[in-house]
C-alpha positions in Angstrom: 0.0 0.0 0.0 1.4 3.3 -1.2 2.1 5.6 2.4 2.9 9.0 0.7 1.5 12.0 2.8 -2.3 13.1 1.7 -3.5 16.4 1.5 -5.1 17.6 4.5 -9.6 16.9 4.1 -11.0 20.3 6.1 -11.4 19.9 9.5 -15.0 19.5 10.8 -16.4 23.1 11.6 -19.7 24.6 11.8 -19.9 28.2 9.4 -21.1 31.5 10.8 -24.2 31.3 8.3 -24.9 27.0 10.5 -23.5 24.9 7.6 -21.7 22.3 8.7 -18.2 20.5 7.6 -18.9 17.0 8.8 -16.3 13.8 8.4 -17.4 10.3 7.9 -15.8 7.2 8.0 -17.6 4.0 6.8 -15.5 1.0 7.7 -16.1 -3.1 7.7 -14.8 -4.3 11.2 -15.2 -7.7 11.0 -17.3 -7.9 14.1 -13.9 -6.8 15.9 -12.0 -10.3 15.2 -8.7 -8.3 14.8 -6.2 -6.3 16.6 -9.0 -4.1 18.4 -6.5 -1.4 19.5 -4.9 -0.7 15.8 -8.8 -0.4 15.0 -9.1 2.6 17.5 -6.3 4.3 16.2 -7.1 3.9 13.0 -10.6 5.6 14.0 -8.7 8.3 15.8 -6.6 9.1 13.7 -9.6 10.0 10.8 -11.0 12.5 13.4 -14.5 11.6 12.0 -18.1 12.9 13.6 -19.5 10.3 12.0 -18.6 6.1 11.7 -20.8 4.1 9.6 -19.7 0.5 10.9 -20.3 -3.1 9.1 -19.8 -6.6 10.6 -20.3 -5.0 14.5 -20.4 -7.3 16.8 -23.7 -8.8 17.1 -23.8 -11.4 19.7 -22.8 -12.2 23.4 -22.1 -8.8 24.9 -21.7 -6.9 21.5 -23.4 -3.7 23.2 -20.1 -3.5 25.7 -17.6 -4.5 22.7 -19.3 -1.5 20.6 -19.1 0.9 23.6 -15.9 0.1 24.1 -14.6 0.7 20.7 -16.4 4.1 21.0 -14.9 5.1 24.3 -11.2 4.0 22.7 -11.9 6.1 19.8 -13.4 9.2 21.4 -16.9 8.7 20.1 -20.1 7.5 21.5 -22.3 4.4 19.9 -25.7 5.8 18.2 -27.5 2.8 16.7 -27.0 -0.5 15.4 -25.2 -3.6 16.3 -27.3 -6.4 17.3 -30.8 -4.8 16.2 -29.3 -4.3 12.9 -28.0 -7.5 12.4 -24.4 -6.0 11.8 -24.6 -2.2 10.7 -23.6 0.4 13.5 -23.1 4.4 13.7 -20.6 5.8 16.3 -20.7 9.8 16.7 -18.9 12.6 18.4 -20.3 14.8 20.9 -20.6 17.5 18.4 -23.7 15.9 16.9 -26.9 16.4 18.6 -29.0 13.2 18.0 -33.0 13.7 16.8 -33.6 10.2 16.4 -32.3 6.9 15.7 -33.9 3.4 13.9 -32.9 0.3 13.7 -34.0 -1.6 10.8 -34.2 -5.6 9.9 -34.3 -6.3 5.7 -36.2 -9.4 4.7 -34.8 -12.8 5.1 -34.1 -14.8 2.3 -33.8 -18.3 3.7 -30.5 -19.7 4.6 -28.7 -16.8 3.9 -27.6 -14.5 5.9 -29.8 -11.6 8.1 -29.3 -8.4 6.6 -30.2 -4.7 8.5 -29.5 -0.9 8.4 -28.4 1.3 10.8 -30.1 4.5 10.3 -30.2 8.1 12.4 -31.0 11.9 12.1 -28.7 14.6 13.7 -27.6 17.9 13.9 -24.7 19.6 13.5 -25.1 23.4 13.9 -27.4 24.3 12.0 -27.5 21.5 9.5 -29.7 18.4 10.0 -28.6 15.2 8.2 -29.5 11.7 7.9 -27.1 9.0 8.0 -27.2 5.1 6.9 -25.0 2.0 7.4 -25.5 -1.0 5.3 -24.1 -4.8 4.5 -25.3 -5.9 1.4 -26.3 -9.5 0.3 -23.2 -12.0 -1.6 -25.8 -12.5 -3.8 -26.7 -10.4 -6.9 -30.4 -10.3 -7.3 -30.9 -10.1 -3.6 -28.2 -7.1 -3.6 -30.1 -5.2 -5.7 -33.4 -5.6 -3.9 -31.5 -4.2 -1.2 -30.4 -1.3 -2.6 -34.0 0.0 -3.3 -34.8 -0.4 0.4 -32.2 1.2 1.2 -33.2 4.0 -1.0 -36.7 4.2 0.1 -35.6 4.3 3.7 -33.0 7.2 3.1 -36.2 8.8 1.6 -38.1 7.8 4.5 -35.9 9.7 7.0 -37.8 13.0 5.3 -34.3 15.2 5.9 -33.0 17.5 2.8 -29.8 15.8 3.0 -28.6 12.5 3.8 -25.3 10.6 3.9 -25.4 6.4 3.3 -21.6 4.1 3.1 -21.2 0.8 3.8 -20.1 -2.6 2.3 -21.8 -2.8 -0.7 -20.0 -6.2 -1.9 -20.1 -5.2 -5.5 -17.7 -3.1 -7.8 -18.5 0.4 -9.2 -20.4 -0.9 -12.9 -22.4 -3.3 -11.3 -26.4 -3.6 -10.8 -26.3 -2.2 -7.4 -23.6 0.0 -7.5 -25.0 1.5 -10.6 -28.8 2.1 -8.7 -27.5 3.8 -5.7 -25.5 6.0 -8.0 -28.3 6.6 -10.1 -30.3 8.0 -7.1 -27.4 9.5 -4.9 -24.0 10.8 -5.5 -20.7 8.3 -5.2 -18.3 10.1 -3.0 -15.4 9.0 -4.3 -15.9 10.1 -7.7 -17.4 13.4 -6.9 -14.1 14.5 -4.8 -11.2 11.7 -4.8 -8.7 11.9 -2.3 -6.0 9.1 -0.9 -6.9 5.5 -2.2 -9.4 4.4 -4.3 -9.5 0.6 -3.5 -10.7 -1.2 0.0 -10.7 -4.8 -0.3 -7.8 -7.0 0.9 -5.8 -5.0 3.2 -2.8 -6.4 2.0 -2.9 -6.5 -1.4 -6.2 -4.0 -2.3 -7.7 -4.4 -5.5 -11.2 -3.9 -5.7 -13.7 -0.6 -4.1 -16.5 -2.4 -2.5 -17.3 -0.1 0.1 -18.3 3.7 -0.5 -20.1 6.5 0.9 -23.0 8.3 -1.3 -24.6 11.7 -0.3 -28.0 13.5 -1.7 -28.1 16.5 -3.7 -26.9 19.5 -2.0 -24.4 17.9 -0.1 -20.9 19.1 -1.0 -17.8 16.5 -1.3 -14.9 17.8 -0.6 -13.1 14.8 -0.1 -13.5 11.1 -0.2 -10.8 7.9 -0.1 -9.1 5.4 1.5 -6.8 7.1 3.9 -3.5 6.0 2.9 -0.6 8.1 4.2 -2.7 10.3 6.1 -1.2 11.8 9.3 -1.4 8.9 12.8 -2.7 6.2 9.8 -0.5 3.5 10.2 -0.1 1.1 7.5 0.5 -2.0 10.0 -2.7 -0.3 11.7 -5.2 -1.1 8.3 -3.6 -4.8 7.5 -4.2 -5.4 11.4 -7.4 -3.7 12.3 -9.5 -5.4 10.2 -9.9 -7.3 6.1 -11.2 -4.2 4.9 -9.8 -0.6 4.4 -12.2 2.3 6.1 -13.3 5.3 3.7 -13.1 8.5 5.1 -14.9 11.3 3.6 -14.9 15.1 4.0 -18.8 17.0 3.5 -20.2 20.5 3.8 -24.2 20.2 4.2 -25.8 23.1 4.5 -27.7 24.6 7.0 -31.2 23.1 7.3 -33.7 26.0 6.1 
């Protein structure tokens, strides 16, 4: 993995006029299998507001695992884990939380339980909605869930919303092609640091990816590779996916 110093993403910040610069990081943690303390600094070190989790722990004591994740990385858990079978948010203390939901996606039999983590909060003056998901393995079941997904994002009845996850598909395919079609792919609206998440060791493929509505400004979005306390033992330890970190400004909420 190429470790070249990145150009700073803004800082989070809340404008005079109660826009708001929020960060995101959307990361697959393999329900915290890994080396649970390169995964909090890893976390830190993104200074996000927001953390859009996949693979949480969702059995015995997966509330204290989560919480303890949070504490470690300076955030707090918001939703998800358990109830979601696998989606999570975490968020700073600079969000003030509206609301949170929990949502379970129809069961295909023998395969396995799929959820989304969903919430609305503030920052300043700007009121966003925010979505984790875990897509299906399998195609035509992936693509089903990427309309629910859609039609809950539109549920959340906010002017702007942010949704990343695991999407377990490539840019060009079905899925990846429907959420694009109805929200804006982060990473090729504003690129910044790597493009690919999946292996660790040896990345070749973007499977994961945060998409925003209209009206929501990208300013950056990418793996971060090289950027400042991102250790490169850190990503091949924390976890088998690489975290996305993206930089927005959503504007203040008429």
């Amino acid at each position: 993995m190429a470790t070249s110093s990145l150009p700073p993403l803004p800082n989070s910040l809340t404008e005079p006029d109660g826009s708001a610069v929020v960060r995101v990081l959307s990361y697959n943690i393999r329900s915290m299998r890994d080396d649970t303390d390169a995964l909090a600094r890893v976390i830190t070190a993104c200074a996000p507001d927001l953390v859009l989790l996949q693979e949480a722990p969702r059995f015995f004591r997966w509330r204290k695992k989560l919480t303890r994740l949070a504490d470690a990385s300076g955030l707090v858990l918001l939703s998800g884990g358990a109830p979601a079978a696998g989606p999570a948010l975490l968020c700073s203390l600079r969000a003030t939380v509206e609301r949170t939901e929990d949502v379970l996606l129809p069961l295909t039999p023998g395969r396995h339980r799929r959820g989304l983590a969903t919430a609305v909060v503030r920052f300043g003056g700007a009121r966003l909605g925010v979505l984790s998901c875990h897509l299906s393995l399998e195609a035509e079941e992936r693509h089903e869930q990427a309309g629910l997904l859609l039609d809950r994002l539109a549920a959340l009845d906010v002017p702007h919303a942010v949704a990343g996850g695991d999407l377990n598909e490539r840019p060009g395919g079905r899925t990846f092609r429907r959420l694009g079609d109805g929200l804006r792919d982060c990473w090729t609206a504003a690129p910044w640091g790597g493009e690919y998440t999946f292996t660790p060791t040896a990345p070749d493929r973007r499977i994961d990816a945060v998409f925003v509505t209209e009206g929501v400004e990208v300013l950056g979005c990418g793996v971060p590779l090289g950027l400042a306390g991102v250790a490169e033992a850190d990503l091949r330890a924390a976890t088998d996916h690489l975290p996305v970190l993206t930089a927005l400004r959503v504007p203040a909420t008429p």
